[in-house]
C-alpha positions in Angstrom: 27.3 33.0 -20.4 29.7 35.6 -19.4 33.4 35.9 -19.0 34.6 36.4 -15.6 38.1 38.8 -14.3 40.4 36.5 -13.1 42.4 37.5 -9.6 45.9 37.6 -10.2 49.0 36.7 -7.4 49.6 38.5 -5.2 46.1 40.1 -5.0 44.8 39.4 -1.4 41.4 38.2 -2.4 43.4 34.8 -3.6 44.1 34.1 0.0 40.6 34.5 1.1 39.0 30.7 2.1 35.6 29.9 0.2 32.6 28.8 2.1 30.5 25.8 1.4 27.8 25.7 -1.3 24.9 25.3 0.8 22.3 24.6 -2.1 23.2 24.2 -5.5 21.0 26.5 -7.3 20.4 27.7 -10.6 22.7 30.8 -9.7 25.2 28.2 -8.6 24.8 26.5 -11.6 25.1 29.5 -13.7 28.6 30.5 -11.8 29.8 27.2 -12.5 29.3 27.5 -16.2 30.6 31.3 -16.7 33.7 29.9 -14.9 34.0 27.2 -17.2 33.8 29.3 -20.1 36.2 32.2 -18.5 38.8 29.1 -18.0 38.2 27.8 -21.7 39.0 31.5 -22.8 41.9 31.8 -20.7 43.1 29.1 -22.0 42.9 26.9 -18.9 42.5 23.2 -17.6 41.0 24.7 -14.2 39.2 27.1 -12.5 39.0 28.0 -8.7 35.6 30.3 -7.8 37.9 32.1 -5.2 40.3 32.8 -8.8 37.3 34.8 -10.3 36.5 36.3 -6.5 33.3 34.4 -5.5 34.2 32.9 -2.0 32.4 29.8 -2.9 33.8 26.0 -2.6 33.5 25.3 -6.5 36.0 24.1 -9.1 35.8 23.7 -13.0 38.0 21.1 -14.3 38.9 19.6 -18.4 42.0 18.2 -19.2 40.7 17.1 -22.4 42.7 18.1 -25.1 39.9 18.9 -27.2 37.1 20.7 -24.4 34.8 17.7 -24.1 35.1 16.3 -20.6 34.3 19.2 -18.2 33.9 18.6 -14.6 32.2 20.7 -12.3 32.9 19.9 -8.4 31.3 21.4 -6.3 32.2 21.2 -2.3 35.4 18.8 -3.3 36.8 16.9 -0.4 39.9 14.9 -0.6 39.0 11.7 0.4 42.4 9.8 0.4 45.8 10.2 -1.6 49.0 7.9 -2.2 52.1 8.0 -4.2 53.7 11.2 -5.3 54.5 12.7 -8.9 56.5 16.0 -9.8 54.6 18.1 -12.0 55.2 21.0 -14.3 52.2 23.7 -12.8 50.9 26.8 -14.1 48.3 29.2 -13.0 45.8 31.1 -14.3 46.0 33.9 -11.2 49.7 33.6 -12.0 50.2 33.8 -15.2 53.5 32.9 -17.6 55.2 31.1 -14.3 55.7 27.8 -14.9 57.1 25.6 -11.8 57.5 22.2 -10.5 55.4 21.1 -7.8 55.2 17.5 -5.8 52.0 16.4 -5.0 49.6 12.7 -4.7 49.9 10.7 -7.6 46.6 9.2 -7.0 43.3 11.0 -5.1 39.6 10.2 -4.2 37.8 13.0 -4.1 33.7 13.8 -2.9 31.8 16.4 -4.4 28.4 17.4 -5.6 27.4 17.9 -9.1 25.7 20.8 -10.8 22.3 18.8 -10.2 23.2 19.1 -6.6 24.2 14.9 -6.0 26.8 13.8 -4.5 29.7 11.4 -5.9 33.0 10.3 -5.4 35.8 9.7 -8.3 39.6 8.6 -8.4 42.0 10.5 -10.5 45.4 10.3 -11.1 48.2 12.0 -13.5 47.1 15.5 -14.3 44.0 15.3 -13.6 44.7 14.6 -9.5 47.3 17.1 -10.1 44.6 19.8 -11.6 41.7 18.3 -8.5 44.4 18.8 -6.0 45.8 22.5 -7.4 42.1 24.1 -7.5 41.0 22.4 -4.0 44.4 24.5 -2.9 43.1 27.9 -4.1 39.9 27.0 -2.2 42.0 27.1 1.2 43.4 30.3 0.0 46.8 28.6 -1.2 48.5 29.2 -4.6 51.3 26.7 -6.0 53.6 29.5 -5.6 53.6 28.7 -2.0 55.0 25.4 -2.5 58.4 27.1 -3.9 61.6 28.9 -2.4 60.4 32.4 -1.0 63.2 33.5 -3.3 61.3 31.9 -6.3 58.0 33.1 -5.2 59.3 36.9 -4.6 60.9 36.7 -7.9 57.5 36.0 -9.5 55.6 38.2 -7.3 58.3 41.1 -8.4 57.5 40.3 -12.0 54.0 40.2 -11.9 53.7 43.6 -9.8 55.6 45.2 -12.8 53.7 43.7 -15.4 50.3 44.9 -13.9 52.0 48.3 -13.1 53.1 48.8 -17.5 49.3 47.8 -18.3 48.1 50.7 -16.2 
């Protein structure tokens, strides 16, 4: 396993749209799980591929609060959605910003697994909030999109000067 550099906002490559999995290999399988680890590390409760710059339609999930329920989708389609539920997000491409953002309250979602089947599963709360977040950074969108533009500039600002003091 190996820990991967997460991208952060507003680095370019974040906006980039990942392509399909065409097979799910063992090199597939072996992104999947270094993601998973980088996002336990981080600490996270999801993972985009584009967040760690592979341009590749795969998401690590666990909202378990003690690391035991990982989920690995890989191709994720949004099926169908309903209701609506406000949400305090956070990012691991943005990080120490903390806003609410409005999205389904229930999903189905399609994937394949890391044997390379294909399923569908319902979520709801946080998890259909955390589903719905990573398929975003797939499509090259971040949930700092879904704020003001002053919001988003403010964050942007901050974020620019905390990479420029590390340097």
């Amino acid at each position: 396993m190996a820990l991967l550099n997460i991208l952060h906002f507003p680095d370019p490559r974040l906006r980039l749209k990942a392509l399909p999995v065409e097979q799910v290999t063992d090199e597939i399988r072996q992104l999947a799980q270094n993601m998973l680890e980088t996002m336990y590390d981080a600490p996270g409760i999801g993972l985009a591929a584009t967040q760690v710059n592979e341009q590749k339609r795969i998401i690590v999930i666990d909202v378990s609060e003690d690391k035991s329920s990982p989920l690995f989708l890989i191709n994720p389609e949004l099926l169908a959605s309903q209701g609506e539920r406000e949400f305090e997000e956070g990012c691991l491409s943005v990080p120490e910003a903390y806003e609410t953002v409005t999205r389904a309250d229930t999903i189905r979602v399609r994937a394949l697994n890391l044997q390379g089947d294909s399923f569908e599963m319902d979520a709801d709360g946080i998890l259909a909030t955390c589903i719905q977040h990573e398929i975003d950074h797939l499509e090259g969108k971040l949930f700092v999109d879904y704020l003001s533009n002053l919001k988003r500039q403010r964050i942007k600002k901050r974020l620019e000067k905390h990479q420029k003091q590390k340097l």
